[in-house]
VEXLO-84571 format. One line per field, with one value per residue: residue number from 1; residue in one letter; x, y, z of N, C-alpha, C, O in turn. Coordinates in steps of 0.2 Angstrom, whole numbers, plus 5000, padded with zeros to 4 digits. Atoms other than C-alpha are relative to their C-alpha. Example, Ala and Ser with C-alpha at 12.3 -4.5 7.8 and 13.67 -1.06 7.14 Angstrom:
REM residues 2
n = c(1;2)
res = c(a;s)
nxx = c(5004;4996)
nyy = c(4994;4994)
nzz = c(5000;4999)
caxx = c(5062;5068)
cayy = c(4978;4995)
cazz = c(5039;5036)
cxx = c(5004;4996)
cyy = c(5006;5005)
czz = c(5000;5003)
oxx = c(5009;4999)
oyy = c(5005;5011)
ozz = c(5003;5004)
This chain:
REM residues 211
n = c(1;2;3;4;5;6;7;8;9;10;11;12;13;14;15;16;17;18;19;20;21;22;23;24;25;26;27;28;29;30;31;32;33;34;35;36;37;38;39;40;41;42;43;44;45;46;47;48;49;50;51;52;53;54;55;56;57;58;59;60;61;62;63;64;65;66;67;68;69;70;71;72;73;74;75;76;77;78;79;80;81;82;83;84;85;86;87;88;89;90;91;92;93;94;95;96;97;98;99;100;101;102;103;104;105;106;107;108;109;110;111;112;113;114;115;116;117;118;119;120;121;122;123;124;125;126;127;128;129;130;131;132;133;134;135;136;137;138;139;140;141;142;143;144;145;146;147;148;149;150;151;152;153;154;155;156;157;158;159;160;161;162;163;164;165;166;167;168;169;170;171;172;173;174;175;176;177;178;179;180;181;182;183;184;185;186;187;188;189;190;191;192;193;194;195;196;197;198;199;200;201;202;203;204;205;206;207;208;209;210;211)
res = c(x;x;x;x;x;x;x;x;x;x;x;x;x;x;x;x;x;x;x;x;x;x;x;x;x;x;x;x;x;x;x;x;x;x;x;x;x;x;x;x;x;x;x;x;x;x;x;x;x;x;x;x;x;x;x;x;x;x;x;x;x;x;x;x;x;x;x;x;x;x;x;x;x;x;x;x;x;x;x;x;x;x;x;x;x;x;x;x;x;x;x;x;x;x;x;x;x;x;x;x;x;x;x;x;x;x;x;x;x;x;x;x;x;x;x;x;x;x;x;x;x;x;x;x;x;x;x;x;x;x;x;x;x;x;x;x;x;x;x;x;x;x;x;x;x;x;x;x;x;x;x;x;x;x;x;x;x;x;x;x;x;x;x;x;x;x;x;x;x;x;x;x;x;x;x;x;x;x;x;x;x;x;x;x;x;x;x;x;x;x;x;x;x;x;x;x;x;x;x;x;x;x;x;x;x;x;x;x;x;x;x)
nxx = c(5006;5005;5005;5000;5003;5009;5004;5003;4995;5000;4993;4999;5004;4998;4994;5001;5001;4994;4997;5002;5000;4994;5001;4995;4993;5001;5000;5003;4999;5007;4998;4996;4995;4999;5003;5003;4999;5006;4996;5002;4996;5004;5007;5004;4997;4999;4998;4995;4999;4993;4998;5000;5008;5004;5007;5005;5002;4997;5003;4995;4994;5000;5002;4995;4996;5004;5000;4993;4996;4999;4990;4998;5006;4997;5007;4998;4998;5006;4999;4997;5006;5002;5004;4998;4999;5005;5002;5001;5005;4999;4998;4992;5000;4997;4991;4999;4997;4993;4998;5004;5006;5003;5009;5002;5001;4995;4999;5005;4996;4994;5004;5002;4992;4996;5004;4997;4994;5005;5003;5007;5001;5004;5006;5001;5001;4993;5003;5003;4996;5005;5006;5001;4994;4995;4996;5002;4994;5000;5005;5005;5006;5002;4999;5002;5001;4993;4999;4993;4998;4992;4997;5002;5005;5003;5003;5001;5008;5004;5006;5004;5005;5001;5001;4995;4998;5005;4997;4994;5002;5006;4997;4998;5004;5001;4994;4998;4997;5000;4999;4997;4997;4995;4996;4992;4997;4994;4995;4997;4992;4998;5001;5001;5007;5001;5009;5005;5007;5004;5006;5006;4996;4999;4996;4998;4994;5001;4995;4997;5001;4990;4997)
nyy = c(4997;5000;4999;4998;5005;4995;5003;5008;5003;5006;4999;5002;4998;4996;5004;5003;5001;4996;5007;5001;4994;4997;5000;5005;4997;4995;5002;4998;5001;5000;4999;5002;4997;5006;4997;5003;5001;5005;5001;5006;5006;5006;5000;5000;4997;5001;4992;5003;4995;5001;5008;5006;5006;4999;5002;4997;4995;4992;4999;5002;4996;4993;5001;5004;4997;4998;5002;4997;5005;5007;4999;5005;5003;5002;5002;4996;5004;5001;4995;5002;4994;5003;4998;4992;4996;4996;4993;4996;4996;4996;5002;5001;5006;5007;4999;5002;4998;4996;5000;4995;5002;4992;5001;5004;4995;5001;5008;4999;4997;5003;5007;4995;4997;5006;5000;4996;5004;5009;4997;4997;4994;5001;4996;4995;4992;4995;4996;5007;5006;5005;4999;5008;5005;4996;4998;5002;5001;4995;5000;5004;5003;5004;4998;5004;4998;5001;5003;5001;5003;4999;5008;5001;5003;5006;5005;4995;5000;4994;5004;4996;5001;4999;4993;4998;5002;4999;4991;5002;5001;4995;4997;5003;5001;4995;4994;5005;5005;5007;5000;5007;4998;5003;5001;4997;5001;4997;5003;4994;5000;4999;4994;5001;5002;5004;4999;5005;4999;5004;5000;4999;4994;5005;5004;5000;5002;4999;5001;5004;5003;5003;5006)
nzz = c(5001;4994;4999;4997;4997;5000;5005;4998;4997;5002;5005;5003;5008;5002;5003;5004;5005;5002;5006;5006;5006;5003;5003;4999;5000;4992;4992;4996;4994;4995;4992;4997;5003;5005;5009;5005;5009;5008;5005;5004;5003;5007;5002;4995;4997;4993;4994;4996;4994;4996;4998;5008;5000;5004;4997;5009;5001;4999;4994;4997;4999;4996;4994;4997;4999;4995;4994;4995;4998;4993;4997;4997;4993;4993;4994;4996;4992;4996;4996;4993;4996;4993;4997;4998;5004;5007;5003;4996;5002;5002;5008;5000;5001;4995;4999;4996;4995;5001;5010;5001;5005;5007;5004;5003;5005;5001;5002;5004;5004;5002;5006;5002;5002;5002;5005;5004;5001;5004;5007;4996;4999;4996;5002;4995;5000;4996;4992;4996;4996;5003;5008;5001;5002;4999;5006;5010;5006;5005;5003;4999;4999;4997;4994;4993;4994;4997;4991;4997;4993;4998;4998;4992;4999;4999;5007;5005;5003;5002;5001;5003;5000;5008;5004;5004;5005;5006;5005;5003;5005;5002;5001;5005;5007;5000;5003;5003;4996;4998;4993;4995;4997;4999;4996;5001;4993;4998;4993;4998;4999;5005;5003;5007;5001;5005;5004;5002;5003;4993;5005;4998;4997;4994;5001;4997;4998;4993;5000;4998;4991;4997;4998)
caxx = c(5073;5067;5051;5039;5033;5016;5013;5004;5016;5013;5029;5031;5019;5026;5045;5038;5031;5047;5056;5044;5046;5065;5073;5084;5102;5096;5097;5086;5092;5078;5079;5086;5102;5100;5103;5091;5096;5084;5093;5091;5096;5091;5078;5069;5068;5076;5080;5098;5100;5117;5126;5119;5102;5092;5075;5061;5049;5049;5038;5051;5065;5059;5052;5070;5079;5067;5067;5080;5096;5098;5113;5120;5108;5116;5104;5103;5109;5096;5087;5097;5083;5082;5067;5074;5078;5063;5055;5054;5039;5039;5046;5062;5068;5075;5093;5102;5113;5125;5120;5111;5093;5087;5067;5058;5058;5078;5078;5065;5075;5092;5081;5076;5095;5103;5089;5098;5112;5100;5094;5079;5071;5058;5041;5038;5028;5040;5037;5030;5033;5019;5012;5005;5021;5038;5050;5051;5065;5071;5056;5050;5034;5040;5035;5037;5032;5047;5051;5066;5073;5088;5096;5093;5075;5068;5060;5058;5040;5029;5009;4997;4979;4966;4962;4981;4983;4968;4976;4991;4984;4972;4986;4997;4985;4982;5001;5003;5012;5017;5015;5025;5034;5051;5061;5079;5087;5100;5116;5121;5138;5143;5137;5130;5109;5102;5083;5071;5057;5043;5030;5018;5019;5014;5027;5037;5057;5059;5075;5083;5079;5098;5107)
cayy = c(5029;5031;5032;5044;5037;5051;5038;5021;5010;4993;4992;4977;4981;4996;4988;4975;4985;4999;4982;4979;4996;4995;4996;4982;4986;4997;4993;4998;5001;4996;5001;4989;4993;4976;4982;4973;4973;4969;4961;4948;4931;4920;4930;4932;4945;4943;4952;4947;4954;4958;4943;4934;4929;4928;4928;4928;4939;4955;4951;4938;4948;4962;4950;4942;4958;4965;4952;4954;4944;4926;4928;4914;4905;4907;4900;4915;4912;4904;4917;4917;4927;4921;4924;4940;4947;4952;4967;4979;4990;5007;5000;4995;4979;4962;4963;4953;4957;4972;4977;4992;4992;5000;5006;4996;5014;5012;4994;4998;5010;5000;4986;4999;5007;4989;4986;4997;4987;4972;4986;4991;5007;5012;5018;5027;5044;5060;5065;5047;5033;5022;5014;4996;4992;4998;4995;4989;4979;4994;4997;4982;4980;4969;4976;4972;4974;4973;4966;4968;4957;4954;4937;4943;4939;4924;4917;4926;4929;4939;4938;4949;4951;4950;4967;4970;4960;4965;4984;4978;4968;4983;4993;4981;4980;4999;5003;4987;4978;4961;4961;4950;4952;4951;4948;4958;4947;4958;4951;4964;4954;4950;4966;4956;4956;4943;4944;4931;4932;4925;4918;4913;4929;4915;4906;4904;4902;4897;4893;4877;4864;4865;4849)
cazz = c(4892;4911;4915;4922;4940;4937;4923;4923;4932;4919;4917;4911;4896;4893;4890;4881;4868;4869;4862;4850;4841;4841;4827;4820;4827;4843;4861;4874;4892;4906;4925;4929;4921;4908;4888;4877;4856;4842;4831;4814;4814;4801;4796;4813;4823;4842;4856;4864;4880;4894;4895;4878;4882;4868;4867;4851;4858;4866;4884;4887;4885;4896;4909;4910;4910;4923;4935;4953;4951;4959;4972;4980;4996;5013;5026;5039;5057;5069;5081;5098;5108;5126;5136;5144;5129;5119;5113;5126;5128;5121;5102;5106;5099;5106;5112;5119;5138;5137;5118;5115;5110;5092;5089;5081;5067;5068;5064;5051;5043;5043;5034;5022;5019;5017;5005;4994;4990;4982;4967;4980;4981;4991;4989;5003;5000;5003;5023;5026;5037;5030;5015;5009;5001;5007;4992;4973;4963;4955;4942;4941;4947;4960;4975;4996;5011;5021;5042;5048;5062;5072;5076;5096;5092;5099;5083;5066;5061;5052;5050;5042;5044;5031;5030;5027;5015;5005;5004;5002;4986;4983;4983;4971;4957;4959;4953;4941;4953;4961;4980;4993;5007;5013;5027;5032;5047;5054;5062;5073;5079;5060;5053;5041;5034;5025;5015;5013;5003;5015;5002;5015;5027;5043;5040;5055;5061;5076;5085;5087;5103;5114;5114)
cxx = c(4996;4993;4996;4996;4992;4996;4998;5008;4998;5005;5005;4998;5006;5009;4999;4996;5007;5003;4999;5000;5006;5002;5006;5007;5000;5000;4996;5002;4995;5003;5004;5008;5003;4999;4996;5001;4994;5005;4996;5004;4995;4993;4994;5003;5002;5003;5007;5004;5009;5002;5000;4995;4998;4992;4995;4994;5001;4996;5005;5005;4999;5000;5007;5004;4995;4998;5007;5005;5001;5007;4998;4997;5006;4993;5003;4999;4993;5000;5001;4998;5003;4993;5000;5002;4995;5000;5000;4994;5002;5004;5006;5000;5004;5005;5002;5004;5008;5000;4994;4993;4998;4992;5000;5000;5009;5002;4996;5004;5009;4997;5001;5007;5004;4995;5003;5005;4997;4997;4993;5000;4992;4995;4996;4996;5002;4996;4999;5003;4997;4999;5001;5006;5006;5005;4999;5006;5000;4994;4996;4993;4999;5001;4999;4997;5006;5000;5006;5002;5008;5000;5000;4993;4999;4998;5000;4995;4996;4994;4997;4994;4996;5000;5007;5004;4997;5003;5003;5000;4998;5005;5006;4996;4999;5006;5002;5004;4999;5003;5002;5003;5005;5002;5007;5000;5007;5004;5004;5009;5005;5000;4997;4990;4999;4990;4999;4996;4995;4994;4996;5000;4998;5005;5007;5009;5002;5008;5002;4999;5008;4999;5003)
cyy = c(4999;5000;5003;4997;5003;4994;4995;4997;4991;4998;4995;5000;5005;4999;4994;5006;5004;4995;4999;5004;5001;4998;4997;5000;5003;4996;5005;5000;5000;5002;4996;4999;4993;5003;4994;5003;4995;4999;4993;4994;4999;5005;5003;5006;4997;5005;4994;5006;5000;4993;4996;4997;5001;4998;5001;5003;5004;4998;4996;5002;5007;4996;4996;5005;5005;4997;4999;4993;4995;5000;4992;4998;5000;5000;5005;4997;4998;5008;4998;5000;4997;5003;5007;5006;5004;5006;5003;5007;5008;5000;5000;4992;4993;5003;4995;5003;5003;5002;5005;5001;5006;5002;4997;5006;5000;4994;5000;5002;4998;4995;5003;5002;4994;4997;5001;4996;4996;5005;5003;5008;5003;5003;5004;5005;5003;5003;4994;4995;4994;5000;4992;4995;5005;5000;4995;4998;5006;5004;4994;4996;4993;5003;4995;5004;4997;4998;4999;4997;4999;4992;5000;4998;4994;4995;5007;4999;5006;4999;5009;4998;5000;5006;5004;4999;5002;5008;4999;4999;5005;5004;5000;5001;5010;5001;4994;4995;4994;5001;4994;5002;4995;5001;5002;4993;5002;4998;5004;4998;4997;5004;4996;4998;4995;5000;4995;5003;4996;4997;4996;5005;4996;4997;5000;4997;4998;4997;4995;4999;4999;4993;5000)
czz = c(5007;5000;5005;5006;5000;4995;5002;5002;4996;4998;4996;4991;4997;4997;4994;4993;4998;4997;4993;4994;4999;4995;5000;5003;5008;5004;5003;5007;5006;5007;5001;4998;4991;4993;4998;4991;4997;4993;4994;4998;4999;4998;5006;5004;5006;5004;5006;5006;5004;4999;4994;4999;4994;5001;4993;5002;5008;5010;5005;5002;5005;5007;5003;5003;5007;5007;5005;4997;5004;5002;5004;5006;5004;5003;5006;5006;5003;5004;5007;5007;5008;5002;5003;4996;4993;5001;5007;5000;4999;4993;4998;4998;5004;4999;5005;5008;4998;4991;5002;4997;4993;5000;4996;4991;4999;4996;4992;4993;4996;4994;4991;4993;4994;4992;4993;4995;4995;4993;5004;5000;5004;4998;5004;4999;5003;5008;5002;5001;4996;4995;4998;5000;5000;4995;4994;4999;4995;4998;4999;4999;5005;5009;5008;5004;5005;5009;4999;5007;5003;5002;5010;5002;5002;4996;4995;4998;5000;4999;4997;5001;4993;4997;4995;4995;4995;4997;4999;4991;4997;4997;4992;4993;5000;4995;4997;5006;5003;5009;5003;5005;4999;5007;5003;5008;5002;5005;5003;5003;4991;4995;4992;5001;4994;4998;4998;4998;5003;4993;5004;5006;5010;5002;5008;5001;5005;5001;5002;5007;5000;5001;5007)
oxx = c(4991;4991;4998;4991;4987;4990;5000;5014;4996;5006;5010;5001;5010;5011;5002;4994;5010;5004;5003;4999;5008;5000;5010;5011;5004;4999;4996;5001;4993;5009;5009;5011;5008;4994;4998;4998;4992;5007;4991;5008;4990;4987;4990;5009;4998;5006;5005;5007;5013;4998;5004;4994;5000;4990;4996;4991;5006;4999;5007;5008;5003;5002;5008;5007;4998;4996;5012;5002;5003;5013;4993;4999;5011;4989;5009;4995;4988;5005;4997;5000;5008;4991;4995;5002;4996;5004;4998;4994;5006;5005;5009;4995;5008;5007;4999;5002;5013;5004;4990;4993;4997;4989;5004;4999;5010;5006;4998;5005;5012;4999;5005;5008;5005;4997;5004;5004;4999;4994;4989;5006;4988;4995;4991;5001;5002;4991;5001;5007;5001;4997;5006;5007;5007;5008;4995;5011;4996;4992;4990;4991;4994;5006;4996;4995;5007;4996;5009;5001;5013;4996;5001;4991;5002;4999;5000;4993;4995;4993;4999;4993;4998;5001;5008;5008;5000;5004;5004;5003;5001;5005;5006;4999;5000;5005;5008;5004;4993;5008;5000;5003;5006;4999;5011;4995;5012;5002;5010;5013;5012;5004;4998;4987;5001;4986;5002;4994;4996;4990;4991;5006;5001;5005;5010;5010;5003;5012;5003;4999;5012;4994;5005)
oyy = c(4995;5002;5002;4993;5000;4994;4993;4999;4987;4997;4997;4998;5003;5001;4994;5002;5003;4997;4998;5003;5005;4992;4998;5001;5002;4990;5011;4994;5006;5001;4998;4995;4993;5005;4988;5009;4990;5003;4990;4993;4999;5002;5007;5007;4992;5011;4989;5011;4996;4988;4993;4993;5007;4994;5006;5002;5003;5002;4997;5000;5012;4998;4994;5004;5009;4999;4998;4987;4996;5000;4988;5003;4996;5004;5005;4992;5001;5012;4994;4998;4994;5007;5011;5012;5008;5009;4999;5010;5010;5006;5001;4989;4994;5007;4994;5009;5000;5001;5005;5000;5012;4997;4996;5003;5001;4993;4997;5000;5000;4993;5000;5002;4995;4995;4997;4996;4995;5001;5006;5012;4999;5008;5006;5010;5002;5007;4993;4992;4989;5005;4988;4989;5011;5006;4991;5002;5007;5008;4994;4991;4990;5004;4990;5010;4991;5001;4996;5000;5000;4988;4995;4996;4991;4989;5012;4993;5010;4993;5014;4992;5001;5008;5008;5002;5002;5011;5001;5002;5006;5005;5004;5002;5012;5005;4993;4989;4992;5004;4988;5009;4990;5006;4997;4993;4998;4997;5004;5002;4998;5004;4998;4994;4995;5001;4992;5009;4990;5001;4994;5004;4999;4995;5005;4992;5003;4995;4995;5003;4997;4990;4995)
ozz = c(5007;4995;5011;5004;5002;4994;5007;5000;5001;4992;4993;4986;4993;4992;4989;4988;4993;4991;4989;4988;4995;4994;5004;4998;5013;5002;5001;5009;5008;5008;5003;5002;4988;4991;5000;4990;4998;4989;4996;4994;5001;4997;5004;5004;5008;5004;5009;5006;5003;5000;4991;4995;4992;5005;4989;4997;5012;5014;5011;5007;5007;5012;5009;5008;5010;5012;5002;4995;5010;4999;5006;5010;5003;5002;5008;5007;5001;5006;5010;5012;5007;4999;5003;4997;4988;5004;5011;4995;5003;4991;4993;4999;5008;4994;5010;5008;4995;4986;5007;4991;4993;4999;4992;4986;4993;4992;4987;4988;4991;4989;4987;4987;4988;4986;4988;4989;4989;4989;5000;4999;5002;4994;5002;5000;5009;5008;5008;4997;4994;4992;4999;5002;4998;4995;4993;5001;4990;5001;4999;4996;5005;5013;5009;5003;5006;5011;4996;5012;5001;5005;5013;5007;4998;4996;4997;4996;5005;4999;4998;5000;4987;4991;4990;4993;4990;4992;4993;4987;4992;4991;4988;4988;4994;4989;4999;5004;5004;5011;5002;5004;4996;5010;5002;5011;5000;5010;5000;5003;4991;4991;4986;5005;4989;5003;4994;4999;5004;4990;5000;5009;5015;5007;5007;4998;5009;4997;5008;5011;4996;5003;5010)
C-alpha cells in the first residue's frame, strides 16, 4: 500500500491507523519493506511484525517497523589531511599527494549514491541541486541533511547557521518529518564509506596528536 508523495507526508499517523483497520489475519507491508499482521492472541488484539515482534498497539508497531536498522558500529578512520592538502579553491576537495581531486558536487553526489545502499532515498526536487533536507530513511519521515567527507580531510566537521537550521526545521515540520543531519566519511584508499549521524551538527573530529 505505497503512498502517494502529493499527499500529506504524516507517515507515521497514517500507518498507524492503516494498522488499526486491518482485519484480523491480514498483513500490511510498509516502505520500509517490514510486514506487520493483526492478529488474536488471548483475546487481544496484536500486531506481530517481520522477525516476531509483537506489539499491542498499532503506533508502536508502525514506529518499530518504520524506523532504519541498527548495523554494526565501526568507528571510521581518523582524518589524515596534512596542511597541504585541503580543499583547493574553486570547489575541489582535500586530497591528499598524487590522488586526484573530486568537486565538492562529485563528492556530494557519491555521498548521496552510497546512501542508497542504507534504504535512503533522496529528496531532492527533479532538475535540482538544492533543498533543506537531502535524503529520507525510505518513507519514514526521517529525514537528513547529508556532508560528505573524505579521510584526506584534515578534521571532520560540520556547522550550520541559525538561519539554516531554522529552514531546515521549517522545512521538516512542513512534510511531517524528523530533521538531522548526517555525515558520509569516504575512504578513498579502502573504497569503503561510513555514516554517522551527527546529533549536534558542531560537533567536531579532529585528527589524532602524532606520537
Amino acid at each position: 500500500m505505497p503512498f502517494d508523495d502529493s499527499e500529506s507526508r504524516d507517515v507515521h499517523g497514517r500507518w498507524t491507523r492503516t494498522l488499526q483497520q486491518l482485519p484480523l489475519g491480514s498483513k500490511a507491508t510498509l516502505p520500509s519493506g517490514v510486514e506487520v499482521r493483526a492478529m488474536n492472541r488471548g483475546g487481544r488484539r496484536k500486531y506481530v511484525t517481520t522477525g516476531g515482534r509483537e506489539f499491542g498497539a498499532a503506533k508502536d508497531a508502525a514506529t518499530h517497523a518504520l524506523t532504519p536498522p541498527v548495523l554494526p558500529w565501526r568507528d571510521p578512520p581518523p582524518p589524515l589531511g596534512k596542511a597541504h592538502s585541503g580543499a583547493k579553491a574553486g570547489g575541489y576537495t582535500a586530497a591528499k599527494a598524487g590522488r586526484e581531486r573530486m568537486t565538492n558536487t562529485q563528492l556530494g553526489d557519491l555521498g548521496e549514491k552510497l546512501s542508497k545502499q542504507l534504504g535512503m532515498r533522496s529528496l531532492l526536487p527533479p532538475g535540482k541541486r538544492q533543498n533543506p533536507l537531502d535524503i529520507e530513511f525510505d518513507h519514514s519521515g526521517l529525514g537528513y541533511e547529508l556532508k560528505a567527507r573524505t579521510t584526506d580531510s584534515q578534521a571532520y566537521k560540520t556547522g550550520l547557521k541559525a538561519h539554516e537550521v531554522a529552514e531546515k526545521e521549517g522545512y521538516a515540520e512542513e512534510h511531517h518529518m524528523r530533521a538531522s543531519t548526517m555525515m558520509a566519511v569516504i575512504d578513498r584508499d579502502k573504497g569503503e564509506a561510513h555514516f554517522l549521524l551527527v546529533q549536534n551538527a558542531t560537533r567536531r573530529h579532529r585528527q589524532p596528536d602524532a606520537k
